[in-house]
N, C-alpha and C positions, 0 to 999 in steps of 0.2 A: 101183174105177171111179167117177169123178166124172161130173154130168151137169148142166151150166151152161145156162137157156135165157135166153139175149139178146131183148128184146122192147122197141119203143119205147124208145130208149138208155139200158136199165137192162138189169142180170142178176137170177136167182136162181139159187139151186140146187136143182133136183128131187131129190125122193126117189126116182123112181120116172121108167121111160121114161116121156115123155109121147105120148097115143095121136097125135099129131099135129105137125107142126112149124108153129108160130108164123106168120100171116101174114104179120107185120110182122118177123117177125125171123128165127132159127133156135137151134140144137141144138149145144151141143159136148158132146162123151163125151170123155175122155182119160183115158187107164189106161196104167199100164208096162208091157212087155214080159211079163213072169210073167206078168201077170193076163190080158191079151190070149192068150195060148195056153190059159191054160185058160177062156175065156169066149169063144172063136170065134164058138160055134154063136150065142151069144147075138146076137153084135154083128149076125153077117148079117141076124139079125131085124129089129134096129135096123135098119139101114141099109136092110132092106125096107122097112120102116113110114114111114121119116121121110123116107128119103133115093131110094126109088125102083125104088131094085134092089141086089140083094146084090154085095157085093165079088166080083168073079173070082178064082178059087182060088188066079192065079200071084201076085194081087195080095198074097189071101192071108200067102202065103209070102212075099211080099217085106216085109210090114209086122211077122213074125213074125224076120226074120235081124236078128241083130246085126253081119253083116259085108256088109250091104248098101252099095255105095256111093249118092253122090249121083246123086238121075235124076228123071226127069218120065216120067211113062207117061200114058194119058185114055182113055178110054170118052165114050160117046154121056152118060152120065150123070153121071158125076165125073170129078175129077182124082186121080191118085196123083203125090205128091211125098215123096221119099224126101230128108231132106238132113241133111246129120251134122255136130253140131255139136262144140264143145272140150268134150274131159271136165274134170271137175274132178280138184284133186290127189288127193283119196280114190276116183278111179275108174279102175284098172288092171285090165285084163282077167287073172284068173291065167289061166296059158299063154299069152299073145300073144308070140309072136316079141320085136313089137317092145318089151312090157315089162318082158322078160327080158332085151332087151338095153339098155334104159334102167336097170335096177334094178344087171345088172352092172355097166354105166360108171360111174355114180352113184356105187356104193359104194367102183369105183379109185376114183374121182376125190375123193372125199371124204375120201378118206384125204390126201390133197395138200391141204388145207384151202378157201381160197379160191377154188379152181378149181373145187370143188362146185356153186357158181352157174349155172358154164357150162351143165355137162349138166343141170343141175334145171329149168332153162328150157329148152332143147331137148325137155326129155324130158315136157314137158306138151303138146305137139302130139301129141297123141292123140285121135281122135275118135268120137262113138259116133251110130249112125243113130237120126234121131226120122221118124217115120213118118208123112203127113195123107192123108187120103182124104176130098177136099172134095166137099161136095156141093152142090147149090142152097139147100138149108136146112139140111144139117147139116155136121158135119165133125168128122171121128173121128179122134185124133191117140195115136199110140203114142210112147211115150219112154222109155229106155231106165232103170234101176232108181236112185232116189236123184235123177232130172233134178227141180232148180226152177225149169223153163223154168214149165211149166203153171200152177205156185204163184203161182210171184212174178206173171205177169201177171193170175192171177184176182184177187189183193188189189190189184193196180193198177185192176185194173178197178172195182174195190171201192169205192175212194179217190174213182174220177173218178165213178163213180156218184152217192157220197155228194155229191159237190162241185157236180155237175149241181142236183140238189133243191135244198141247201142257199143255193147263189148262184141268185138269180134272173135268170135268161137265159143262163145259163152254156152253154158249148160244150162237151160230154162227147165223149169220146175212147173211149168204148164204140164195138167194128169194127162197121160194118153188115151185113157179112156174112163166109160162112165164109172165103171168099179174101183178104180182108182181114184176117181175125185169124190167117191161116197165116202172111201177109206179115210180119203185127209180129212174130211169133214168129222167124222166120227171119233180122230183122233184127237180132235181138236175137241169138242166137247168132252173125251175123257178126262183130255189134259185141264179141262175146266173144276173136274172131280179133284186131280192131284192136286191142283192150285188153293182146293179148299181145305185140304189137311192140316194145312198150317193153323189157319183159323179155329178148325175143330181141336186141333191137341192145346194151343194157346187158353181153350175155352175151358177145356177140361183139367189144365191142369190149375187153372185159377179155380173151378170148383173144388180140389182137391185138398187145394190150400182151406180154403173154406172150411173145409169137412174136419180138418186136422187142426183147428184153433178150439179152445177150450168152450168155449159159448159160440158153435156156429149160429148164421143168420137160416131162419129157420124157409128161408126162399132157398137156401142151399139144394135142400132134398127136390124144390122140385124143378130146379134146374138137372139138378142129376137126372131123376125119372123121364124130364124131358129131354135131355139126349140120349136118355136108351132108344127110348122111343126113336126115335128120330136115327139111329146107327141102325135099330134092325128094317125102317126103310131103306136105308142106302145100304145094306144086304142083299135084301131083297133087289134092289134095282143091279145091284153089280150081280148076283146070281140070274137075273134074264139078259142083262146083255151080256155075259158069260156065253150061255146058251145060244143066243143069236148068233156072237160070231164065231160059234166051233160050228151052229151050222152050215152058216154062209163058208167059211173058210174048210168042211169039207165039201161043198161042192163045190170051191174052188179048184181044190187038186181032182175033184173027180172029171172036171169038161175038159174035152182034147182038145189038143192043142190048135186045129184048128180056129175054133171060137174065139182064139187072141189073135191072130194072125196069121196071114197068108203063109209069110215065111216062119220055116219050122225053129229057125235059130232068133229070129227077132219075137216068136209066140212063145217057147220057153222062157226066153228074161223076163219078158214081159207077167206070166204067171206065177214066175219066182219072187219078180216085184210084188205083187199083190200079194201072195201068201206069206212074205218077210212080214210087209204093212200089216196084214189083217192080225200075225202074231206078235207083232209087236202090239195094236191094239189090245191084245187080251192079256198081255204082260203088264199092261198098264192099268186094265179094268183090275187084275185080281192083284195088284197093289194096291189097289185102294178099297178091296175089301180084306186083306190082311191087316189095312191101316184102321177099317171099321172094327173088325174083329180084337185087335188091339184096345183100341181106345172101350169096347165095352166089359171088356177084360180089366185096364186100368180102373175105371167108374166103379164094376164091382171090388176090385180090392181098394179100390177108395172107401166104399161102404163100410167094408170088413175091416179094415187099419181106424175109421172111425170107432167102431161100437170097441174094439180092443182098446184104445186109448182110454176109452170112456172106461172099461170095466176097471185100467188100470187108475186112472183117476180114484174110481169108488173104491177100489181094494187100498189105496194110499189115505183116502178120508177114513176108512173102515177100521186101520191100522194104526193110525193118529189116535181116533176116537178109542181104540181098546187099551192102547198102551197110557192114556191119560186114566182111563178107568181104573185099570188095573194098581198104577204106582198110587189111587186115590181108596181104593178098596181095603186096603191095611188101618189106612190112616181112618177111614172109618169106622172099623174093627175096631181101633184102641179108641175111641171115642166114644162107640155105642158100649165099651167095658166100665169105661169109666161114669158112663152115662146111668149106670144104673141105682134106685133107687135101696141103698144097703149102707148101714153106720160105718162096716169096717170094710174100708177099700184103703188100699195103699196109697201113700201119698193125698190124700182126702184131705188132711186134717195140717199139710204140711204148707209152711210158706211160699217154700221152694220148688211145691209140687208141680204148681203151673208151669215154672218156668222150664221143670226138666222133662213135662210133659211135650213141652212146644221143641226142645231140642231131639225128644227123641221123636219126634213125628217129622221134623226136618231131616232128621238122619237114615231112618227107614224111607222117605220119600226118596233122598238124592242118590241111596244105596240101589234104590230098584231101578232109578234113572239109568246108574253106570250101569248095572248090568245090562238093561233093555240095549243102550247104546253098543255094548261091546257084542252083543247078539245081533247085531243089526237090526234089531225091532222097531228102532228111531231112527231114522237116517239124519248124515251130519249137517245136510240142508232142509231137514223138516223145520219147521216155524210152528 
């Protein structure tokens, strides 16, 4: 458990709870998942001391599940915001459904060489819940084992700190408060969503290519099938953090302005601040389900531009195969005429029958060529 206290736009870090939260500032604790079960009793302490009043039990349990999804809940006293961000490639839950079913595909698929791509990027839409329970001066955030969400932004913070003192009149980028530093966190794992766009359309449009060659590899279809799959989870996950942060972000605009600030002109920016952040968060969430929505959109007319080509394919063999029948069907006519078992046929009994039989079966043959060709029934690059 880390315990970061924000004060006049600088951090430190405490060794120890501190018996009070900061006028000017507040209190982050962030700890993983493990530790937060076994250090419950502790936190509600905390959270008595600093923050006002103890978590509620369901709250609890909901900061304690790994299979929470995205939501906004609130008390007279805090916010709980649940919101789950992309794992990384070393973070597969063992036993989840879905990483057993990533880890199978992956391995067909890998065996088909290049096609590996497909499902190795689909199969990183994976998400794990990071947990905040804001308060007015504090804010206690759980994340799940191995997250550098909490890391990377404390040495960011670090930086901007250092760069405040060190420039004179500098503008430090230390959050003023705890809803504010849930913000940048939040945003920052969206921005980990947009990050992966690239990957997902790079994936798909090399299945597409696939799809669209005359003999696809038959691991195609279930790369495709497995990034649908895999889009209508990252749907799903952008439709509840959707949800979460129009809830959170109206009872932003709904708390007076008190609640930000003594004074009435530094609590206005200040909430202006936050609700900019929180819409700018959701301008970003519902980017990247327009980019989902897209891409499963592309996938099906991938399928459809497939079976089209094909049919066109079969109507081109279909076409070949009639027009060869057809300029073949005469010439067997005069064959089966000639064929038949009678004294008096034409030409029967003549030298030259053969030969002018074989000339006019060449001449009927090349006669229904030209016309097929001038009909467009043969085209001038059929073979």
């Amino acid at each position: 458990m880390q315990i970061v206290e924000f004060t006049a736009g600088s951090l430190r870090f405490a060794e120890g709870v501190p018996a009070q939260a900061p006028a000017d500032g507040f209190v982050w604790v962030y700890l993983d998942r493990a530790e937060y079960l076994a250090r419950a009793v502790e936190l509600q302490g905390i959270a008595q001391r600093l923050g006002g009043s103890p978590l509620l039990d369901v709250h609890v349990k909901d900061l304690a599940s790994d299979v929470h999804p995205s939501g906004y809940d609130a008390t007279s006293v805090y916010d709980l915001i649940v919101f789950r961000r992309l794992a990384t490639a070393n973070e597969v839950r063992p036993g989840s459904a879905e990483a057993a079913a990533a880890a199978a595909t992956a391995d067909a698929v890998a065996a088909a060489g290049a096609d590996a791509a497909v499902t190795s990027a689909y199969a990183r839409i994976e998400s794990h819940p990071v947990g905040f329970a804001v308060f007015d001066r504090l804010l206690i955030s759980v994340h799940p084992g191995g997250c550098n969400v909490a890391k990377n932004y404390v040495q960011r913070f670090l930086d901007d700190a250092k760069l405040s003192v060190d420039a004179l009149g500098a503008r430090t980028r230390v959050p003023q408060s705890p809803a504010d530093l849930t913000l940048r966190m939040v945003n920052t794992m969206v921005d980990s969503y947009l990050d992966l766009r690239k990957d997902l359309t790079a994936a798909m449009e090399h299945a597409q290519g696939e799809l669209l060659k005359p003999t696809p590899d038959q691991d195609t279809w279930g790369d495709i099938m497995f990034a649908r799959k895999r889009l209508h989870v990252l749907q799903d996950l952008c439709e509840e953090q959707q949800d979460a942060m129009q809830e959170w972000l109206d009872t932003l605009r709904e708390l007076p302005l008190s609640s930000y600030h003594t004074d009435a002109t530094q609590a206005l920016a200040q909430r202006d601040q936050l609700v900019a952040r929180a819409r700018d968060v959701m301008e970003h969430i519902d980017r990247v389900l327009h980019h989902a929505r897209r891409l499963e959109q592309s996938a099906e007319t991938a399928v459809q531009i497939h079976f089209a080509a094909q049919g066109q394919r079969t109507n081109d063999i279909m076409r070949t195969l009639t027009a060869v029948t057809t300029i073949f069907l005469p010439l067997n006519l005069f064959t089966g005429f000639f064929g038949m078992n009678f004294d008096h046929l034409p030409l029967i009994h003549s030298t030259e029958g053969m030969w002018l039989a074989l000339g006019l079966l060449a001449l009927l043959a090349a006669g229904i060529w030209v016309i097929f060709r001038r009909r467009r029934y043969i085209a001038p690059d059929d073979r």
